[in-house]
N, C-alpha and C positions, 0 to 999 in steps of 0.2 A: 721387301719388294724392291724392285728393281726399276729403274727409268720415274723416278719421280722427284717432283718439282712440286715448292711448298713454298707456303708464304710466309715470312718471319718478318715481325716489324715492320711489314705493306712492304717489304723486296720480294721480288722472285728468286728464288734458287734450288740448284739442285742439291738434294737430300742425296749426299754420301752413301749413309749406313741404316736406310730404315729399316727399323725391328720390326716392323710389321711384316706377318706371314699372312697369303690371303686364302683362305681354304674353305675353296667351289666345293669340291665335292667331300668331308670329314669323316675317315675313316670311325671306329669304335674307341680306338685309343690315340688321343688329341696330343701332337705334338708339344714341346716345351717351348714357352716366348708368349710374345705379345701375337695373338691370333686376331682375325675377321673372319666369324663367322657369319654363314647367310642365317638368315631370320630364323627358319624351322630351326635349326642347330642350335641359336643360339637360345630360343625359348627354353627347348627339350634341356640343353646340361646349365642351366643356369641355376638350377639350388645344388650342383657337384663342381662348382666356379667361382672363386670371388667375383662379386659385383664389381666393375668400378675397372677392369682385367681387361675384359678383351673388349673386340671389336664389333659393330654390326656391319653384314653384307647385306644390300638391301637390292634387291632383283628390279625390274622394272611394274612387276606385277603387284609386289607386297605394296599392302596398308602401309602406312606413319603414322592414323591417328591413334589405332591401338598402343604404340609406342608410349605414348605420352609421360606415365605414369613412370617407367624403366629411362627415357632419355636422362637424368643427371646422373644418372649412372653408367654412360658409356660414352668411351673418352675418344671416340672415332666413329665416324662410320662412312662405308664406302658407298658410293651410287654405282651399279652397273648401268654401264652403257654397250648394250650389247651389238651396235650399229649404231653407224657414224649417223644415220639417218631417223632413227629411233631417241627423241628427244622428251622422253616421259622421265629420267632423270632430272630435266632442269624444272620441272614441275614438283619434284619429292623435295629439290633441295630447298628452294624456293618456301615452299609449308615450313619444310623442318625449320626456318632461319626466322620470317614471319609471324607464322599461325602457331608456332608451337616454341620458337623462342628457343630452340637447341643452339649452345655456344661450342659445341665440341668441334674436332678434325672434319671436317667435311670432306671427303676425298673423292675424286672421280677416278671411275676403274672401267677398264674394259677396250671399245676400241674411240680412246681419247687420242686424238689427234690435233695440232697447233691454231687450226683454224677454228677449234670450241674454243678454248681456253680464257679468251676476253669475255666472249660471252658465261660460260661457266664462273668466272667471277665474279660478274654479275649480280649471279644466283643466286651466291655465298659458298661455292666450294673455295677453300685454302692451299688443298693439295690435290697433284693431279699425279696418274698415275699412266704414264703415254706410253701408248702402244711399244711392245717391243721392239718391232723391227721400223723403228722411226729413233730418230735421234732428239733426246731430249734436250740440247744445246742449242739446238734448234727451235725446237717447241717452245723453249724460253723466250721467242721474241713476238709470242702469240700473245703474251701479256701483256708487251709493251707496246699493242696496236692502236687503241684510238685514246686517247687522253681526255678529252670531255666527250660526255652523252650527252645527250637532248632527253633521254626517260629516263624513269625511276629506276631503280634496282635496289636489292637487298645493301648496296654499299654507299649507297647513294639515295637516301629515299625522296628527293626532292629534285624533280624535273627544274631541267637548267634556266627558264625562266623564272623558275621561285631563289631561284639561287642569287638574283644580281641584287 
């Protein structure tokens, strides 16, 4: 994938050479590499796949709680955000990181833009995956916007008056 920004050691940076391929739509026969597939896909060829391989694509509409049982065994998965305006992404990641205790890649896909990005951390996404025709050098100071919250968050569970 291309234009993405990851968190290593709580820095922001941009990811060079990410082997991740992300395939919307998967032909019959599944390219070579590290894939993300969307959910129906990845159901369907997962007894002709190592476990533990590839990626989940998760749409705005698919379950996570059916997941449960398959999450330690997938070392990624992406949230689409299919509209900058459509925020049912930060509610999958939010579960997955909480209620169901997923430590994997969290990544955001779709159309991520610099002004999600503090809040998408939040969530618990680690990796973001910003729009194409935006500059991700850019995007990178979306991270660096508010340095203490006043609420809770997946990285932060303790509201800034329980903190002094």
């Amino acid at each position: 994938m291309r234009n993405v920004i990851g968190l290593r050691n709580g820095q922001a940076q941009l990811i060079e050479h990410d082997p991740w391929q992300l395939l919307r739509e998967p032909g019959e026969v599944l390219p070579d590499g590290l894939l993300i597939l969307p959910l129906a896909t990845w159901i369907a060829r997962r007894a002709e796949r190592p476990m533990g391989r590839d990626g989940l694509w998760l749409g705005p509409d698919d379950e996570i709680e059916p997941l449960r049982a398959w999450l330690p065994q997938v070392p990624l998965i992406a949230v689409d955000f299919p509209s900058f305006r459509d925020g049912r992404g930060y509610s999958q990641a939010y579960l997955l990181r909480t209620r169901l205790g997923w430590h994997g890649e969290l990544r955001a896909v779709g159309d991520v833009l610099r002004d999600q990005l503090s809040h998408m951390r939040q969530c618990g996404f680690d990796s973001y995956a910003v729009r194409e025709d935006k500059c991700a050098e850019d995007a990178l100071l979306g991270l660096a916007g508010m340095s203490v919250l006043y609420g809770r968050s997946v990285i932060e569970p303790r509201p800034l008056f329980r903190r002094r």
